[in-house]
C-alpha positions as CSV (number, residue, x, y, z in Angstrom):
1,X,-7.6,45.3,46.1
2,X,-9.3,44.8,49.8
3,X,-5.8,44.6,51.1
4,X,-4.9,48.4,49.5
5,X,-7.7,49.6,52.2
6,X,-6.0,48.2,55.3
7,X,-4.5,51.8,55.9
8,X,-7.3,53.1,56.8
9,X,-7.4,51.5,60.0
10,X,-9.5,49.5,62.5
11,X,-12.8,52.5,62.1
12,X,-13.1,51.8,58.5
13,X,-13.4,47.9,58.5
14,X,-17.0,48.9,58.1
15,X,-17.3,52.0,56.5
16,X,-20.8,53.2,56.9
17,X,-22.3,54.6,53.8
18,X,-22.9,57.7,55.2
19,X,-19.3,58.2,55.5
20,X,-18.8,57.6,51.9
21,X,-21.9,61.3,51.9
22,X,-18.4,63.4,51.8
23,X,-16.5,61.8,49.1
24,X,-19.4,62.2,46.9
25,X,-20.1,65.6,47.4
26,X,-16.6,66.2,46.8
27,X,-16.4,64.4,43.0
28,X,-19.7,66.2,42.4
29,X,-17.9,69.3,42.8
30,X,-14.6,68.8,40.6
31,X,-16.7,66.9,38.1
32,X,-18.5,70.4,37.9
33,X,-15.1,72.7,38.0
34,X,-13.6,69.8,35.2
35,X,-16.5,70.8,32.8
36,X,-16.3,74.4,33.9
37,X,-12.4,74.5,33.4
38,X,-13.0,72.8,29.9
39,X,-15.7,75.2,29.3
40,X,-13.3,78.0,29.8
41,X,-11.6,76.6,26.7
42,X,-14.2,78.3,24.2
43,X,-13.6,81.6,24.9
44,X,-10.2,81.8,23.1
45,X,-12.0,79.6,20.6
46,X,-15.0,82.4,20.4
47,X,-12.8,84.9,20.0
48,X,-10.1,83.7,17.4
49,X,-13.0,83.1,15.1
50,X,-14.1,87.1,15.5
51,X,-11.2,88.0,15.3
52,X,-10.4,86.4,11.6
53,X,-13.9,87.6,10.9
54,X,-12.7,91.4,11.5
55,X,-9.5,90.6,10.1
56,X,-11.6,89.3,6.7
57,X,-13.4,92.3,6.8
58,X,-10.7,94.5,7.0
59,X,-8.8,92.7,4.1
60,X,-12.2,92.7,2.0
61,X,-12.0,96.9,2.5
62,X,-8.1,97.2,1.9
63,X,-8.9,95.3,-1.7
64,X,-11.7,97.3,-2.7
65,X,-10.0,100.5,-2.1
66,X,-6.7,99.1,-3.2
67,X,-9.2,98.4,-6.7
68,X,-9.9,102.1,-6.7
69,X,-6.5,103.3,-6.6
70,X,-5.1,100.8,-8.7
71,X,-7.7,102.3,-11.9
72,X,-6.8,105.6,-10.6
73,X,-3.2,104.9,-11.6
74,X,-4.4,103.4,-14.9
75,X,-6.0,106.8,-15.4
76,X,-3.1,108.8,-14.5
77,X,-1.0,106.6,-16.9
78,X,-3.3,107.2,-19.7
79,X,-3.6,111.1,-19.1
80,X,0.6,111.3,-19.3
81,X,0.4,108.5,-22.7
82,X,-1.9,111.7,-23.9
83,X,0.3,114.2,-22.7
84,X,3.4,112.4,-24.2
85,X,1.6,111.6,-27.7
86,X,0.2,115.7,-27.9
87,X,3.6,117.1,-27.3
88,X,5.5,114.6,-29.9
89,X,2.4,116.0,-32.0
90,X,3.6,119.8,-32.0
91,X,7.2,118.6,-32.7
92,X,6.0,116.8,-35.6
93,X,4.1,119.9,-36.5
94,X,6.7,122.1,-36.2
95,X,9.2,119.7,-38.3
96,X,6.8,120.0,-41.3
97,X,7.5,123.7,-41.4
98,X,10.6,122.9,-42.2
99,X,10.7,120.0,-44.7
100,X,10.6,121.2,-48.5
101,X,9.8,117.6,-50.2
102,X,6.5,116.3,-50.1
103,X,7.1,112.6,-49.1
104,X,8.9,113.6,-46.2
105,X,5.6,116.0,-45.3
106,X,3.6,113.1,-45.8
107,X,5.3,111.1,-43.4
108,X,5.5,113.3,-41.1
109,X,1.6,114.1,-41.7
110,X,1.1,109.7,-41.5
111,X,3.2,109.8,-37.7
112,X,0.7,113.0,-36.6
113,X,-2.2,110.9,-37.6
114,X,-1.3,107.6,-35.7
115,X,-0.8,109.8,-32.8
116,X,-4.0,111.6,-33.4
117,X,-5.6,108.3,-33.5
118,X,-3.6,106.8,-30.5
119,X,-4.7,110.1,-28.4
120,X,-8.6,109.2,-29.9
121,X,-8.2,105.4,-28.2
122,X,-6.6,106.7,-25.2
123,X,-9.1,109.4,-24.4
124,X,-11.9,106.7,-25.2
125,X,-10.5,104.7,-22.7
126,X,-10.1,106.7,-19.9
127,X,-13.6,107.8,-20.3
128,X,-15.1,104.0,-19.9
129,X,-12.0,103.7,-17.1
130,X,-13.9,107.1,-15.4
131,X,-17.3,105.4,-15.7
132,X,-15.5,102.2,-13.7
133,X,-13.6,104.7,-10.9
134,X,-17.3,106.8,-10.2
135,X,-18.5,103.2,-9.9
136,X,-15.9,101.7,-8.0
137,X,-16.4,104.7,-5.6
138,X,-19.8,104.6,-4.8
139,X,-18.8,100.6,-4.3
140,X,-16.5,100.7,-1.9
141,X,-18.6,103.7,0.0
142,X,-21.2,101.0,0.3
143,X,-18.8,98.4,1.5
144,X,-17.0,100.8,4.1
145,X,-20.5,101.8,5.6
146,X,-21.3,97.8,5.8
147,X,-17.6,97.3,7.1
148,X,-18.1,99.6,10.2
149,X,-20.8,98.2,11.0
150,X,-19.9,94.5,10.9
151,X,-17.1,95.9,12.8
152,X,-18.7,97.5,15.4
153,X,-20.9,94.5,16.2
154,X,-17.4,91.9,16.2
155,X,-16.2,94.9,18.8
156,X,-19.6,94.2,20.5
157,X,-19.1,90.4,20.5
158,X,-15.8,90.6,22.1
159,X,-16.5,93.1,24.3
160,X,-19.3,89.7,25.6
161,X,-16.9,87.4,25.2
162,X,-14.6,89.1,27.6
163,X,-17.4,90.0,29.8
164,X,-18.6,86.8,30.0
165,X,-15.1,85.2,30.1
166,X,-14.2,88.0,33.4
167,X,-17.4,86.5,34.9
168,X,-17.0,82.8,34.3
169,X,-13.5,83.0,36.0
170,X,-15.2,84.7,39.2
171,X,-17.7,81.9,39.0
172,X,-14.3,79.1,38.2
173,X,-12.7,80.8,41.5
174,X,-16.1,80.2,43.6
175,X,-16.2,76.7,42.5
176,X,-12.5,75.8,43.3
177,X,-12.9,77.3,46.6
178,X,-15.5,75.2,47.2
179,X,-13.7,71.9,46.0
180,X,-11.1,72.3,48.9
181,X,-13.8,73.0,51.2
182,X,-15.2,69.9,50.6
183,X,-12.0,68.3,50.5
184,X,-11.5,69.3,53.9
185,X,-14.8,67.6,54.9
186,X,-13.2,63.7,53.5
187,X,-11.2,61.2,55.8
188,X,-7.5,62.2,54.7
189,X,-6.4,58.4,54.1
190,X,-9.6,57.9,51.8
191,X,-8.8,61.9,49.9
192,X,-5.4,60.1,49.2
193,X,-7.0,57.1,47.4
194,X,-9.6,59.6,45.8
195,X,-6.7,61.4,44.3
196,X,-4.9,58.8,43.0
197,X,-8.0,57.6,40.9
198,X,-8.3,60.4,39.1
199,X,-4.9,59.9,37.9
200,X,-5.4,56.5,36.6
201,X,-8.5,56.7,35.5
202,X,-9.3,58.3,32.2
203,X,-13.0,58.5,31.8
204,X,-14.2,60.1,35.7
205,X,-16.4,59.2,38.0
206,X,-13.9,57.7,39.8
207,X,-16.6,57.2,42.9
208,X,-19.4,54.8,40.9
209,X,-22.5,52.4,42.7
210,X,-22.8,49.3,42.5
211,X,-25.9,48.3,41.6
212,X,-27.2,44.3,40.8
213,X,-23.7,43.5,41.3
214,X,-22.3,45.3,38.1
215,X,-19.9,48.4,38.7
216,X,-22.2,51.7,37.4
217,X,-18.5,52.9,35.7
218,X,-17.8,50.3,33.7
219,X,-20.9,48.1,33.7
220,X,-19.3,44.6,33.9
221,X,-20.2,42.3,36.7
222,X,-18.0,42.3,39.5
223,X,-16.6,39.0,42.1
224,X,-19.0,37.6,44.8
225,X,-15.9,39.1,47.0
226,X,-16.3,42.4,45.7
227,X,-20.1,42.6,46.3
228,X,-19.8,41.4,49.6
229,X,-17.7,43.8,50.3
230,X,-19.8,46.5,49.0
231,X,-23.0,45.3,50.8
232,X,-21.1,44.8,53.9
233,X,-20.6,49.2,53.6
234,X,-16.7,48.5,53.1
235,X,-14.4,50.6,50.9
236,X,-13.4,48.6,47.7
237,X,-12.5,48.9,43.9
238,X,-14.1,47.4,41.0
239,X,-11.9,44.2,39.9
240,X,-12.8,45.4,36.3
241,X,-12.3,49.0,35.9
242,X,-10.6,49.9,39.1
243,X,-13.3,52.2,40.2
244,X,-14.2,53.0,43.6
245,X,-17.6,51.2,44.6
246,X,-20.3,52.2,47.0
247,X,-23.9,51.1,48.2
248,X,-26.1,54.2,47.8
């Protein structure tokens, strides 16, 4: 890969290290605004999760007081099955007036006492479904105070998430100004090469040392060539990983 160098011209045969000072600063930087940028990734992350966690606690509250209303129902039900049974009661009553043969009276007197005794279980029931409303009540009273206030602090988590998120995105802004300042600072021909790197190469730095003649990217050994090349200050990939190698 010697040969892919040769565009550089005549000056950078022999690239001091020293020249290599720019590059370096300049992969330092957009390995910092890569982790920043994936970094910036939580915050939707953060703030999906609150935001099932309010939506949970909503839900939890819409149950409970669905609960309540649903037995209040029950109740209402049971108080027209009374109402129902007492007026069939007075008709019943009033047909016994009428009737002249005692079977039929009796009857009659049978159906008034089944409704009697309906109206008994009915009435019985509603009170033990009262006792279950009163403490369904003071239930979801508790869980509506203990709602707000898990509400109140997910509002207070998002309002920092947002914060924070507002500030990071100042900070991302800083740092990406400061990547093309740097980028300004590198030999074009060499920025060109830089660039292309990080688009082949996966796993960054794409700028590594060599160091006891193995490549610091990919740790394998590199060709006499290549280390020659290195120590001799000149610009040149690892024959292994494809990395760009310098002498620090």
């Amino acid at each position: 890969m010697l040969e892919e160098w040769s565009s550089l011209g005549n000056d950078h045969n022999r690239m001091p290290s020293n020249q290599m000072i720019p590059l370096l600063a300049l992969q330092s930087r957009d390995l910092e605004l890569r982790k920043a940028l994936l970094s910036l990734q939580s915050f939707p992350v953060e703030r999906e999760q609150v935001e099932k966690e309010v939506a949970a606690e909503k839900q939890d509250l819409a149950d409970a007081r669905m609960s309540v209303k649903e037995a209040e129902v029950r109740r209402e039900e049971m108080e027209a099955d009374t109402e129902v049974a007492s007026d069939k009661i007075r008709k019943l009553k009033n047909q016994q007036l009428e009737v002249r043969k005692n079977d039929e009276y009796e009857a009659l007197t049978h159906e008034i006492e089944a409704l009697e005794k309906k109206i008994d279980e009915i009435e019985e029931e509603e009170l033990t479904l009262l006792d279950e409303i009163e403490e369904q009540k003071k239930s979801l009273a508790v869980k509506e105070a203990e709602v707000a206030k898990n509400l109140e602090k997910c509002d207070s988590v998002l309002g920092k998430i947002e914060a924070d998120e507002d500030l990071f995105r100042a900070r991302l802004s800083g740092m990406e100004q400061e990547v093309e300042s740097r980028r300004a600072e590198v030999d074009p021909d060499l920025l060109s090469k830089y660039d292309s790197l990080w688009k082949q190469i996966k796993r960054p730095p794409v700028v590594v040392p060599l160091e006891d003649q193995k490549c610091g990217g990919c740790h394998l050994r590199v060709s006499n060539e290549i280390d020659a090349a290195v120590q001799a200050f000149k610009p040149v990939y690892c024959d292994s990983c494809g990395r760009l190698l310098f002498l620090e």
